[in-house]
LUMGU-543862 format. One record per residue: z, x, y negated of N, C-alpha, C in turn; residue in three letters; residue number from 1. Coordinates in steps of 0.001 Angstrom, whole numbers. Layout:
BEGIN
+---------+---------+---------+---------+---------+----------+---------+---------+---------+------+-----+
:    n.up :  n.east : n.north :   ca.up : ca.east : ca.north :    c.up :  c.east : c.north : code : pos :
+---------+---------+---------+---------+---------+----------+---------+---------+---------+------+-----+
:       Z :       X :       Y :       Z :       X :        Y :       Z :       X :       Y :  ALA : NUM :
...
+---------+---------+---------+---------+---------+----------+---------+---------+---------+------+-----+
***
This chain:
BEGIN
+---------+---------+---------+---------+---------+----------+---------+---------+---------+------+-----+
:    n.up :  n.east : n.north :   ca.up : ca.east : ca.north :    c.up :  c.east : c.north : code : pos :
+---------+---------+---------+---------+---------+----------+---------+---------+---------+------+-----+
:       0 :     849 :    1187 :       0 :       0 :        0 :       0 :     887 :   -1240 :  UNK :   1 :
:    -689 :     525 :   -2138 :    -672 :    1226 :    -3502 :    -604 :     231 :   -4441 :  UNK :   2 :
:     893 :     596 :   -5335 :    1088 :     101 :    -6418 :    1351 :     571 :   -7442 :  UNK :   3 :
:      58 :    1239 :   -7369 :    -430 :    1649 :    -8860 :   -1432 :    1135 :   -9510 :  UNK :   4 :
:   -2312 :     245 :   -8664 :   -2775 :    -523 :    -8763 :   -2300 :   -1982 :   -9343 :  UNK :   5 :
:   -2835 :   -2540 :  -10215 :   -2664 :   -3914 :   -10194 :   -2763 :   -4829 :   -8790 :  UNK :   6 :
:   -1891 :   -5434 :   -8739 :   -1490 :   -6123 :    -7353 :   -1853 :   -7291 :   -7867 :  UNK :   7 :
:   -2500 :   -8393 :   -6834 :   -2655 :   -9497 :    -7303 :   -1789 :  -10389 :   -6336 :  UNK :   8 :
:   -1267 :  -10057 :   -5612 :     -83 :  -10876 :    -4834 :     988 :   -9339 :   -4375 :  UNK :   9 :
:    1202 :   -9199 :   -5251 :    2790 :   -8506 :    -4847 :    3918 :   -9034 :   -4313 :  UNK :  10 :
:    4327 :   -8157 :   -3009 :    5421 :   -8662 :    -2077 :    6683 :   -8458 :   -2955 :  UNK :  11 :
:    7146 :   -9233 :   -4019 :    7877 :   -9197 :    -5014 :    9567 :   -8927 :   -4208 :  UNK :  12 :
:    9522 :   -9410 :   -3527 :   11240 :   -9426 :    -2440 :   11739 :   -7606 :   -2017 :  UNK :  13 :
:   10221 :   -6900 :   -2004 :   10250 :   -5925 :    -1531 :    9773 :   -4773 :   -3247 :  UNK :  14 :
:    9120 :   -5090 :   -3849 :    8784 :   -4647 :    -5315 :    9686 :   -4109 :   -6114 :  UNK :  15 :
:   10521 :   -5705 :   -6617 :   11528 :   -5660 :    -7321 :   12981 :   -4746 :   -7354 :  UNK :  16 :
:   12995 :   -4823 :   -5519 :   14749 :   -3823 :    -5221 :   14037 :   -2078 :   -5780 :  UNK :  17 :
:   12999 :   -2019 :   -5315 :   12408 :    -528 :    -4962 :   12169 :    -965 :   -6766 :  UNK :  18 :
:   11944 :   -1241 :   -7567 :   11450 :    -931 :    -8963 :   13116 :    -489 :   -9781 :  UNK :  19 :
:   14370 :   -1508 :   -9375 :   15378 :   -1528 :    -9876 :   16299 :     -91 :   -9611 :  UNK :  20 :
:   15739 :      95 :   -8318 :   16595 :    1426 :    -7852 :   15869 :    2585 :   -8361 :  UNK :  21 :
:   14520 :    2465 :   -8584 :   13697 :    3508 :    -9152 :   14370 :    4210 :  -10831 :  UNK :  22 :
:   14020 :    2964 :  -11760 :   14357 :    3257 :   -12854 :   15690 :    3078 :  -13107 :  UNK :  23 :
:   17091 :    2862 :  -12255 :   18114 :    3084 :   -12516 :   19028 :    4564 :  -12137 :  UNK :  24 :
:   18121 :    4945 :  -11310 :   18531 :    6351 :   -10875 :   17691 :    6944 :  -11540 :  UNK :  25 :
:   16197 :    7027 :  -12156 :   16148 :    7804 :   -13279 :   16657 :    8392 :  -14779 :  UNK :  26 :
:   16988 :    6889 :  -14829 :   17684 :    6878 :   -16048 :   19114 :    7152 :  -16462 :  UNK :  27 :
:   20412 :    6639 :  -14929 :   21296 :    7436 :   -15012 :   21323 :    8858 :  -14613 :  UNK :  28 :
:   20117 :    9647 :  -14119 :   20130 :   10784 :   -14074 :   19631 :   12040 :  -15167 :  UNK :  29 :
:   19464 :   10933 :  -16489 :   19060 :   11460 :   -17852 :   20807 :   11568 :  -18243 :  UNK :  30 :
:   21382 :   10371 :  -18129 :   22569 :   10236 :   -18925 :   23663 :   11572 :  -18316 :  UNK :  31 :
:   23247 :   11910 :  -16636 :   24403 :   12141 :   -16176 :   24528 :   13999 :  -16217 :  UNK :  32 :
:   22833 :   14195 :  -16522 :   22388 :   15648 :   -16842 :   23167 :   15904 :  -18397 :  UNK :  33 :
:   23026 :   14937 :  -19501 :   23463 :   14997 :   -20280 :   25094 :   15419 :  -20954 :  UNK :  34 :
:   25775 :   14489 :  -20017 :   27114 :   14777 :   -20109 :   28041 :   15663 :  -19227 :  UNK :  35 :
:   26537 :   16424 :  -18456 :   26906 :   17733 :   -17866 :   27254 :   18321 :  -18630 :  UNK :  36 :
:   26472 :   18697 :  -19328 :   26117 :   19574 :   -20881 :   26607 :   19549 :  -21895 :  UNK :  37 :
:   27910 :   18787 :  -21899 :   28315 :   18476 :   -23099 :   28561 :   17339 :  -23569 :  UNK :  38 :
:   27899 :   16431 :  -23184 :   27310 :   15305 :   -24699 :   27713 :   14048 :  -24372 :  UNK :  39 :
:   28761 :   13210 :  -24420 :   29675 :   12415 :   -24640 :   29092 :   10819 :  -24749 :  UNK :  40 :
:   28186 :   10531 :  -25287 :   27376 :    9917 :   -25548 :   26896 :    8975 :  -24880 :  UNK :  41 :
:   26010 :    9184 :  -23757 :   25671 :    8695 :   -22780 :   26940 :    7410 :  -22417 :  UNK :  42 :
:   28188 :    8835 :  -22012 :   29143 :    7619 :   -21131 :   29858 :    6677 :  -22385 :  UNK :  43 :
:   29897 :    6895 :  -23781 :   30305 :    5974 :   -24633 :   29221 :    4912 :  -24652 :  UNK :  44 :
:   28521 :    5135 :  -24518 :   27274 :    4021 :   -24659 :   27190 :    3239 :  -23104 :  UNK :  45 :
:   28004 :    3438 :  -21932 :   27665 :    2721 :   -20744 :   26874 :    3231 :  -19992 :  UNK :  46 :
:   25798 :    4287 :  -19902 :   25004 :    4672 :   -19182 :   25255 :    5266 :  -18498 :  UNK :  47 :
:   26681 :    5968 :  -17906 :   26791 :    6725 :   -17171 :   27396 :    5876 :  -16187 :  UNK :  48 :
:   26470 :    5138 :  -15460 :   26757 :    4197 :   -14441 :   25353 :    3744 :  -13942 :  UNK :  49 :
:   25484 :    3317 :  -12527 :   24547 :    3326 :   -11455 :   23825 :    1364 :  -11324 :  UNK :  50 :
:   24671 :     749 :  -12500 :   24465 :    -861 :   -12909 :   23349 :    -878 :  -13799 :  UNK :  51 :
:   22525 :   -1314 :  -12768 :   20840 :   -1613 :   -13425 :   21016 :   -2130 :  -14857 :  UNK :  52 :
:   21673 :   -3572 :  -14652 :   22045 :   -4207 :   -15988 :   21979 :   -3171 :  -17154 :  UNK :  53 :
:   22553 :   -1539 :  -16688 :   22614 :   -1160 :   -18558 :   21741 :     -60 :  -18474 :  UNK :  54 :
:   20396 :    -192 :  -17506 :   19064 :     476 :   -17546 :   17741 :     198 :  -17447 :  UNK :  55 :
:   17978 :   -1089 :  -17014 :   16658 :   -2288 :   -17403 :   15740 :   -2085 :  -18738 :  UNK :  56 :
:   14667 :   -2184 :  -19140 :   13844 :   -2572 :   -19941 :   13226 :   -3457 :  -19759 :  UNK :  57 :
:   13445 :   -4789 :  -20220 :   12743 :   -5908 :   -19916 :   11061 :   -6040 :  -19972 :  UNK :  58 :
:   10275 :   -5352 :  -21002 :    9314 :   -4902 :   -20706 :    8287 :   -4030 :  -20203 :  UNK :  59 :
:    9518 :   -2983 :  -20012 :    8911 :   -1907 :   -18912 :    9116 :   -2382 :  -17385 :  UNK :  60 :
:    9777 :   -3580 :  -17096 :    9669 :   -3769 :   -16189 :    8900 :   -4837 :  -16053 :  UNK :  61 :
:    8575 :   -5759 :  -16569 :    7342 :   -6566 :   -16260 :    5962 :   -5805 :  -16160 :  UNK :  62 :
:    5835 :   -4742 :  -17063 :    4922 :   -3446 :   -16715 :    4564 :   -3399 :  -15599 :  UNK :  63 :
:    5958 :   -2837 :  -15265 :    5491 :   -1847 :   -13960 :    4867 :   -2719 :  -12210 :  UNK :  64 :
:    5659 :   -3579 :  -13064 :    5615 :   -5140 :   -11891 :    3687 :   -5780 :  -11773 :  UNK :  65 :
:    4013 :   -5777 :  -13412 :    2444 :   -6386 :   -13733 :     825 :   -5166 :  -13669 :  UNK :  66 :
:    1258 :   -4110 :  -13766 :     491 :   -2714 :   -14048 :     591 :   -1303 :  -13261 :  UNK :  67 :
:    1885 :   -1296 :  -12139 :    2000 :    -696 :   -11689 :    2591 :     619 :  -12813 :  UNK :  68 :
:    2870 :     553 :  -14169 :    3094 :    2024 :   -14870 :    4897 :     836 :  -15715 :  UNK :  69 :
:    6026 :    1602 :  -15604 :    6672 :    1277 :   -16378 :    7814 :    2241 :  -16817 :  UNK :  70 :
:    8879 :    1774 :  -17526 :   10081 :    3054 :   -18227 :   11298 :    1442 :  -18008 :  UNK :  71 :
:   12261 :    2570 :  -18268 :   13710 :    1842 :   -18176 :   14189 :    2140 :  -20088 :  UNK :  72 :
:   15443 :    1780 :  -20294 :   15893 :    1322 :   -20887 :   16165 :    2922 :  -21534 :  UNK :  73 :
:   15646 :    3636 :  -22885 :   15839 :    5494 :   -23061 :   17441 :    5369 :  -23131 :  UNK :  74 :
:   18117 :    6217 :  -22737 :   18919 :    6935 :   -22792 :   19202 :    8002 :  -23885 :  UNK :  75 :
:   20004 :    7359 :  -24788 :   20367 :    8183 :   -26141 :   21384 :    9670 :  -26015 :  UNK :  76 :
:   20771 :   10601 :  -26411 :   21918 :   11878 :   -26056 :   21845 :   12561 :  -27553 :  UNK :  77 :
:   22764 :   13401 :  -27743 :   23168 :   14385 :   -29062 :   23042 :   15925 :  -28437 :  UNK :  78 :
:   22099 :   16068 :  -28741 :   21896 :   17709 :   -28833 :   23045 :   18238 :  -29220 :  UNK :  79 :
:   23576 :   17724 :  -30056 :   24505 :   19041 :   -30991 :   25420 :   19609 :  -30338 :  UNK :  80 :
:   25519 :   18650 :  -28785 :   26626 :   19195 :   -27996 :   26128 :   20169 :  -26701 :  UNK :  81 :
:   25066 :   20234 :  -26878 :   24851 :   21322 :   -25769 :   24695 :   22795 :  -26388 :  UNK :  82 :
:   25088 :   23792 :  -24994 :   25472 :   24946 :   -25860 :   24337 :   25768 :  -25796 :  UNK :  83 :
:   23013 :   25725 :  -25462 :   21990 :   26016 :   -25200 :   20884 :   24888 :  -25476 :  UNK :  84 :
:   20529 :   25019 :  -26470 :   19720 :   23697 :   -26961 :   18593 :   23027 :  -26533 :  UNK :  85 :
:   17760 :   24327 :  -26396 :   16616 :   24066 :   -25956 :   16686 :   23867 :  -24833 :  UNK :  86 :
:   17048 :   24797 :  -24046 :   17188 :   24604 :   -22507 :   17934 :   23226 :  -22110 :  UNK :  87 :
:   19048 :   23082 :  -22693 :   19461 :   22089 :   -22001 :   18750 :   20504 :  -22753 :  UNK :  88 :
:   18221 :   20368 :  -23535 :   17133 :   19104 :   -23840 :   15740 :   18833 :  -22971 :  UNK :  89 :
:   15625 :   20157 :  -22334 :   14645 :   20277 :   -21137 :   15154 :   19873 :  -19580 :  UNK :  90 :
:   16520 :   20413 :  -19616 :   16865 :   19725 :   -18217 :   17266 :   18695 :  -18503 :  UNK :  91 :
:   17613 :   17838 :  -19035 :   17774 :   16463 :   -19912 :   16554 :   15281 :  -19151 :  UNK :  92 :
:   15693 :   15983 :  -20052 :   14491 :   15315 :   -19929 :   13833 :   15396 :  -18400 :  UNK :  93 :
:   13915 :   16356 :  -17925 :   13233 :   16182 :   -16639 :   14530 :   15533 :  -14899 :  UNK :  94 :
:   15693 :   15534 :  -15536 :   16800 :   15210 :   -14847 :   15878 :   13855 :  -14287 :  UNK :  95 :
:   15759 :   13109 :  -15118 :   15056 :   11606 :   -14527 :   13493 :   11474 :  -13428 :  UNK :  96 :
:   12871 :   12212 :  -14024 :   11801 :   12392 :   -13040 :   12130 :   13129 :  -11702 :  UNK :  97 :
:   13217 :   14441 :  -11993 :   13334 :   14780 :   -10587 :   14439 :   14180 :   -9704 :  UNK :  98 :
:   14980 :   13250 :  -10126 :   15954 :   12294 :    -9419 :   15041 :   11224 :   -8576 :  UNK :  99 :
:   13903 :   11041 :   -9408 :   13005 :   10145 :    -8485 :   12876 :   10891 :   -7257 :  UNK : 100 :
:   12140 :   12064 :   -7168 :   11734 :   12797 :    -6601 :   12888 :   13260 :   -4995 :  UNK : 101 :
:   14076 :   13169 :   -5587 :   15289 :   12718 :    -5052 :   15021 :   11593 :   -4055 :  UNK : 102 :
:   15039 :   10934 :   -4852 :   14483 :    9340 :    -3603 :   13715 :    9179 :   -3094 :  UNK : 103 :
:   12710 :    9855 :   -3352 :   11540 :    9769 :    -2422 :   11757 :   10657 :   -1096 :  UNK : 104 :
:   12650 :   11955 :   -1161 :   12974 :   13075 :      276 :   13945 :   12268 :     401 :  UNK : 105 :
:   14700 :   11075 :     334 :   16254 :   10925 :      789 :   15720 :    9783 :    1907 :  UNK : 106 :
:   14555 :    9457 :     688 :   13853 :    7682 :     1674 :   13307 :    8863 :    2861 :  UNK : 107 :
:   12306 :    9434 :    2587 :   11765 :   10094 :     3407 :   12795 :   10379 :    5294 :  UNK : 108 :
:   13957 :   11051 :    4857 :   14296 :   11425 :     5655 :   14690 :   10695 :    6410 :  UNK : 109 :
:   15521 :    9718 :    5463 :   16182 :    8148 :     6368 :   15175 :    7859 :    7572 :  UNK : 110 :
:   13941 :    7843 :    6957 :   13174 :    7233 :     7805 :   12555 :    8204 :    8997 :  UNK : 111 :
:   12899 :    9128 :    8919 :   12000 :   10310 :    10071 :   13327 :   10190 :   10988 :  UNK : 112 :
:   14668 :    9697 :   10940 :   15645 :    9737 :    12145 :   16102 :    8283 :   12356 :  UNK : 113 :
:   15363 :    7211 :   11585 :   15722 :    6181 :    12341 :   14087 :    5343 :   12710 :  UNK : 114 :
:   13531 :    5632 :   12745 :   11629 :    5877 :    13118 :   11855 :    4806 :   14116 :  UNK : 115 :
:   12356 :    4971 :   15285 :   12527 :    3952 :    16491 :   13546 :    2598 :   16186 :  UNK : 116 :
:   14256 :    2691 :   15443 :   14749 :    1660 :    15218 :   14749 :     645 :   13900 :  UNK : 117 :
:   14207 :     901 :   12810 :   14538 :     383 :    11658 :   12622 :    -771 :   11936 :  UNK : 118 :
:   13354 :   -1787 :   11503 :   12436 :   -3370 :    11186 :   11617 :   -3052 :   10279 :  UNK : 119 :
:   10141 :   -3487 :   10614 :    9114 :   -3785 :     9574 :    9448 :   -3797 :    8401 :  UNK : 120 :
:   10685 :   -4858 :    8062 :   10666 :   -5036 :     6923 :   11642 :   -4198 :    5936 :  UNK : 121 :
:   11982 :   -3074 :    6683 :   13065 :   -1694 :     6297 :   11931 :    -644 :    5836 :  UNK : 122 :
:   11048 :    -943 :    6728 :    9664 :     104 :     6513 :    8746 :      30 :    5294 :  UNK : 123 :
:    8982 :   -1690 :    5066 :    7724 :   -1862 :     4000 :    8746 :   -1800 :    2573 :  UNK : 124 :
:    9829 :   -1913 :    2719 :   10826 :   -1426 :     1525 :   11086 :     -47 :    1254 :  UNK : 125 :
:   10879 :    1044 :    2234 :   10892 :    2238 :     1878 :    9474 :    2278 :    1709 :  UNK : 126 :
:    8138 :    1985 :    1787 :    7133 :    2061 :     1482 :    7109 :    2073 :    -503 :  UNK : 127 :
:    7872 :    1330 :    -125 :    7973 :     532 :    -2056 :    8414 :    1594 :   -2773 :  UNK : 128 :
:    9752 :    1920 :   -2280 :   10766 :    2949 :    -2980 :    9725 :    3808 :   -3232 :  UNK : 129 :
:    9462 :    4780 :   -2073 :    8209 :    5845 :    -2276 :    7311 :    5782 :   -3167 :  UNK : 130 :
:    6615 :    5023 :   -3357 :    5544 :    4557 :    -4418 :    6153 :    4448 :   -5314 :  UNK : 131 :
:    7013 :    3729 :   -5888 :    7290 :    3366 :    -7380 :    8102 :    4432 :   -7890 :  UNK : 132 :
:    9094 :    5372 :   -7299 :    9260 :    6593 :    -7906 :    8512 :    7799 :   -7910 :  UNK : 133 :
:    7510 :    7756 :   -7200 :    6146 :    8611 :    -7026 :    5642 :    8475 :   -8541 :  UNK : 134 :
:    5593 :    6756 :   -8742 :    5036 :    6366 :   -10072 :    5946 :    6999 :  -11055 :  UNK : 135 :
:    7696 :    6361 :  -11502 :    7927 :    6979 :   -12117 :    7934 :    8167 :  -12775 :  UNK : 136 :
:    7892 :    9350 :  -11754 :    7889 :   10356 :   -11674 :    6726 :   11270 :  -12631 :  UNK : 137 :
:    5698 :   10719 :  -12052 :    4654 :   11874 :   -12550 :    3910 :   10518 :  -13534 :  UNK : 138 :
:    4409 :    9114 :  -14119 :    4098 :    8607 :   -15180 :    4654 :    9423 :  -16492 :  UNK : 139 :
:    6371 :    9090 :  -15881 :    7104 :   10102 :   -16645 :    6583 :   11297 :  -17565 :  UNK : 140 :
:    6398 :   12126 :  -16566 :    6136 :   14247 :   -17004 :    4985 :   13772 :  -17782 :  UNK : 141 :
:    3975 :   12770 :  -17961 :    2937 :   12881 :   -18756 :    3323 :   13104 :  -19749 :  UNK : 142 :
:    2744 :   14123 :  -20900 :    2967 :   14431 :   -22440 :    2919 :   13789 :  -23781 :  UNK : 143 :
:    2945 :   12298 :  -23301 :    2434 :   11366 :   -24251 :    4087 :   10562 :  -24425 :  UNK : 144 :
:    4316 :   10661 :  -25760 :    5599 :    9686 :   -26604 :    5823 :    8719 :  -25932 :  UNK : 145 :
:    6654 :    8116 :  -25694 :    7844 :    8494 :   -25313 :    8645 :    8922 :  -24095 :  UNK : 146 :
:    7608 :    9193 :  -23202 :    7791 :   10099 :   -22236 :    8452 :   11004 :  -21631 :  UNK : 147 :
:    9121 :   11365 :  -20979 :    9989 :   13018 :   -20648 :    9099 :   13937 :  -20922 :  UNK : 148 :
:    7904 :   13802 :  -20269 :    6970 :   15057 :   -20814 :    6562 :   15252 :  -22126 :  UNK : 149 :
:    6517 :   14319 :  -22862 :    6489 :   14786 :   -23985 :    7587 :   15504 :  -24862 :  UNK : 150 :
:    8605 :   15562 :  -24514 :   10019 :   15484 :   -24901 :    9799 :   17281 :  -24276 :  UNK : 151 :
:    9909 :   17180 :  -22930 :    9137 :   18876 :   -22570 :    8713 :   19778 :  -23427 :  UNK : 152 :
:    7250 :   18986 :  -23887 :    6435 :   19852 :   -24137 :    6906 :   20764 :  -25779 :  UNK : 153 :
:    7503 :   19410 :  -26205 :    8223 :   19417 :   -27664 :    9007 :   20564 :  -27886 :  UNK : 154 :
:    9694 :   20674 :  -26509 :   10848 :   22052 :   -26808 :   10212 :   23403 :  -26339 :  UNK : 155 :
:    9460 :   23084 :  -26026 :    8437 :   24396 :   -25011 :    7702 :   25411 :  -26137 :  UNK : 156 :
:    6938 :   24160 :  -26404 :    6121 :   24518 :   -27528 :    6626 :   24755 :  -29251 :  UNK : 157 :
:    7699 :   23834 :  -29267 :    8099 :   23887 :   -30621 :    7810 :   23173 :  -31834 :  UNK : 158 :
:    7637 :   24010 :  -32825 :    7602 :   22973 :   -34028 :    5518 :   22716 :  -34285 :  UNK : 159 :
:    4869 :   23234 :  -33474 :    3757 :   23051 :   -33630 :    3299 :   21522 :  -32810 :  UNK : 160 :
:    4162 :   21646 :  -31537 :    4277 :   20192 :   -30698 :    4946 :   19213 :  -31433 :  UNK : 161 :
:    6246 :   19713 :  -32096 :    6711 :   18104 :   -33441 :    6258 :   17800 :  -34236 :  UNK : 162 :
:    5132 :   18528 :  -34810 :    3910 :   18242 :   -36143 :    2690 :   17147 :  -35492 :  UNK : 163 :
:    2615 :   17696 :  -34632 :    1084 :   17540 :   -33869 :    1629 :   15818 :  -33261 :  UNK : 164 :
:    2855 :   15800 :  -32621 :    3686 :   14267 :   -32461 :    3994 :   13745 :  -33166 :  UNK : 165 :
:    4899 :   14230 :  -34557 :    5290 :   13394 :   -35573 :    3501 :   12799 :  -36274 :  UNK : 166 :
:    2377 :   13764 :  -36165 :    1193 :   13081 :   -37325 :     790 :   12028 :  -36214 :  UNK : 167 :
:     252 :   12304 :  -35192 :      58 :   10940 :   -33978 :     513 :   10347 :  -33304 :  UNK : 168 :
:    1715 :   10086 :  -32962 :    2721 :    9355 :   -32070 :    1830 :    7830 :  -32348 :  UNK : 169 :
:    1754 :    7075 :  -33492 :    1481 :    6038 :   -33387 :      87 :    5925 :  -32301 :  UNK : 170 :
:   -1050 :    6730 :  -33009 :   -2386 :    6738 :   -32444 :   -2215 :    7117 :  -30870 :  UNK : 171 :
:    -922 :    7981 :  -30518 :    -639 :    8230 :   -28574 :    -205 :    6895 :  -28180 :  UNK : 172 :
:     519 :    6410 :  -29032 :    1196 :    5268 :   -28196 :      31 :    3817 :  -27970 :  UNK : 173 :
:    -791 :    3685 :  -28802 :   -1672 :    2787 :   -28968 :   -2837 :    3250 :  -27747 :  UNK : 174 :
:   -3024 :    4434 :  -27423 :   -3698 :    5031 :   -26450 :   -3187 :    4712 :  -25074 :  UNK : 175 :
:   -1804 :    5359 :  -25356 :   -1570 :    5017 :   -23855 :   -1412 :    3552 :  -23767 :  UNK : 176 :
:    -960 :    2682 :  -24610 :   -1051 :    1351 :   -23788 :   -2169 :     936 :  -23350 :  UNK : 177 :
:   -3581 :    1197 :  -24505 :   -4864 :    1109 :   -23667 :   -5300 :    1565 :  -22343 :  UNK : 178 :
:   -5004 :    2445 :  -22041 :   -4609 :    3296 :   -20912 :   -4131 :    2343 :  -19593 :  UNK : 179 :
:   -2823 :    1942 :  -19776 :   -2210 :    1139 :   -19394 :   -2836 :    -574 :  -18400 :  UNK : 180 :
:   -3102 :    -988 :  -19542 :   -3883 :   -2320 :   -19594 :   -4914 :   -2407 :  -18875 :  UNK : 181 :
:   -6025 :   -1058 :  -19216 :   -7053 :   -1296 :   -18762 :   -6942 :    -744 :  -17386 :  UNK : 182 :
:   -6228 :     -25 :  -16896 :   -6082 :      44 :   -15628 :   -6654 :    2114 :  -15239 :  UNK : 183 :
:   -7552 :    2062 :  -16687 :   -7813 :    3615 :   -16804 :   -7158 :    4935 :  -15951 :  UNK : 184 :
:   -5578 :    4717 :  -16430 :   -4416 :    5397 :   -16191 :   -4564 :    6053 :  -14812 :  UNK : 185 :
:   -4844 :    4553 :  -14311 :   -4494 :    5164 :   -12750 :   -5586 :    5404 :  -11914 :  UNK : 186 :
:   -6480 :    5879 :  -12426 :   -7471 :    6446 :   -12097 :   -7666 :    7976 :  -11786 :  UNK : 187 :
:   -6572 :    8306 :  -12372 :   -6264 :    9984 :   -12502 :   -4804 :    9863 :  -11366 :  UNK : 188 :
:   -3722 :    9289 :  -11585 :   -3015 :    9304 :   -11015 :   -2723 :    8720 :   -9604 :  UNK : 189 :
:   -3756 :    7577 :   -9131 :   -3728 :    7006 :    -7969 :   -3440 :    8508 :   -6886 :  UNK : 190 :
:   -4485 :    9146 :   -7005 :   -4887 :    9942 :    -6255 :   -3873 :   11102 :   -5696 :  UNK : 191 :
:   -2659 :   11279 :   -6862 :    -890 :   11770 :    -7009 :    -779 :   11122 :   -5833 :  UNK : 192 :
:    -813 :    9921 :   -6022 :      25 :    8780 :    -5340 :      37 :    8785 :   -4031 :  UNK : 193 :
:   -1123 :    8774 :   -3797 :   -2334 :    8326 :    -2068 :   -1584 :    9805 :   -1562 :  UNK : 194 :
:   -1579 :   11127 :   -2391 :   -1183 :   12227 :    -1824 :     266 :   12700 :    -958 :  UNK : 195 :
:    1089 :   12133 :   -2320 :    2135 :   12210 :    -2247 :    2638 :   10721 :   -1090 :  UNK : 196 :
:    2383 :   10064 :    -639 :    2775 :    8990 :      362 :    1953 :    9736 :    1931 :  UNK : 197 :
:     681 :   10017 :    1615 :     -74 :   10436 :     2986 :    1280 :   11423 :    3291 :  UNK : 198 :
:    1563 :   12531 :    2637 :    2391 :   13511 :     3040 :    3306 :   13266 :    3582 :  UNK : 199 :
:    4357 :   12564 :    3194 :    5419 :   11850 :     3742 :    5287 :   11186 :    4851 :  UNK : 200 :
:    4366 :   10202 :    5078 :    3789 :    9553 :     6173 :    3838 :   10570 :    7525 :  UNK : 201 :
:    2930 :   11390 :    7122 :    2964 :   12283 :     8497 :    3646 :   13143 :    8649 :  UNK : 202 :
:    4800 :   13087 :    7812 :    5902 :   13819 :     8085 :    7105 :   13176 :    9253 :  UNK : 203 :
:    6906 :   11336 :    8341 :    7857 :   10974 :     9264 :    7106 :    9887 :   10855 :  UNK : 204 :
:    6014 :   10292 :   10740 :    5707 :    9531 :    11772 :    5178 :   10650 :   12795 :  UNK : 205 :
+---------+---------+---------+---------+---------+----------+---------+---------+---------+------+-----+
***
């Protein structure tokens, strides 16, 4: 199954758990990198908790539901408290994508030692998980506002990447939703996708 694709009958029973667990462990794994580091923030604001309720984006999740591409709810942090700035706004930012990445070897494995016993319908729910943090993941690292990767590239590169974002952010963001909509997007990324699931597949079968 690929849902990166627009689905025109999505097994929603099986969608929805795998979309909720996706972007709630990304997103508390922004907050929880954060207040590694210092920064207080996160857990004053509620995010340093594993309750979808305070990582939801109501429209990133009809997104991702409706488009296969979506984001959770950003996660606000203060630099000023980390003692290494740059560096640590970089592991910040990528904390969430590689937490997906997390779920995808944890699903993975579950499933390579219980192979003989777990129900169809255990199978087509780790099918889900896999895919939709596959999606998160490398939707995420893309370099386009408001993104983790862009957030990356920002500290990597510097003040030539905050000029070059602060003059177009509007004109990226209007892009990528075109992007989005038209289905464009995943034209480049399906192919992540198909990769990253074949692999797993014949790992655990």
């Amino acid at each position: 199954m690929n849902i990166i694709n627009r689905l025109t009958n999505p097994d929603l029973i099986f969608l929805i758990p795998a979309i909720i667990i996706g972007i709630t462990v990304h997103e508390f794994s922004h907050a929880f990198m954060s207040v590694k580091l210092g920064d207080p923030t996160p857990k004053f604001q509620n995010r340093l908790t594993l309750n979808p309720l305070s990582h939801l984006d109501p429209f990133g999740l009809v997104a991702l539901v409706l488009f296969g591409f979506g984001w959770g709810r950003p996660v606000q942090v203060n630099p000023k408290y980390y003692k290494n700035n740059k560096r640590d706004r970089i592991l910040v930012s990528l904390a969430g994508p590689l937490s997906n990445i997390v779920v995808i070897i944890v699903t993975a494995i579950i499933f390579r030692f219980t192979v003989n016993i777990s129900p169809n319908w255990l199978w087509k729910l780790g099918a889900y998980i896999i895919n939709i943090n596959a999606v998160l993941c490398i939707f995420n690292l893309l370099p386009i506002p408001p993104l983790d990767g862009h957030h990356v590239v920002q500290d990597i590169v510097g003040f030539k990447a905050v000029k070059f974002y602060h003059e177009y952010a509007q004109y990226i963001r209007v892009a990528l939703i075109l992007l989005l909509f038209t289905g464009f997007l995943g034209r480049f990324i399906l192919p992540v996708i198909r990769g990253i699931f074949g692999f797993l597949y014949n790992i655990i079968m």
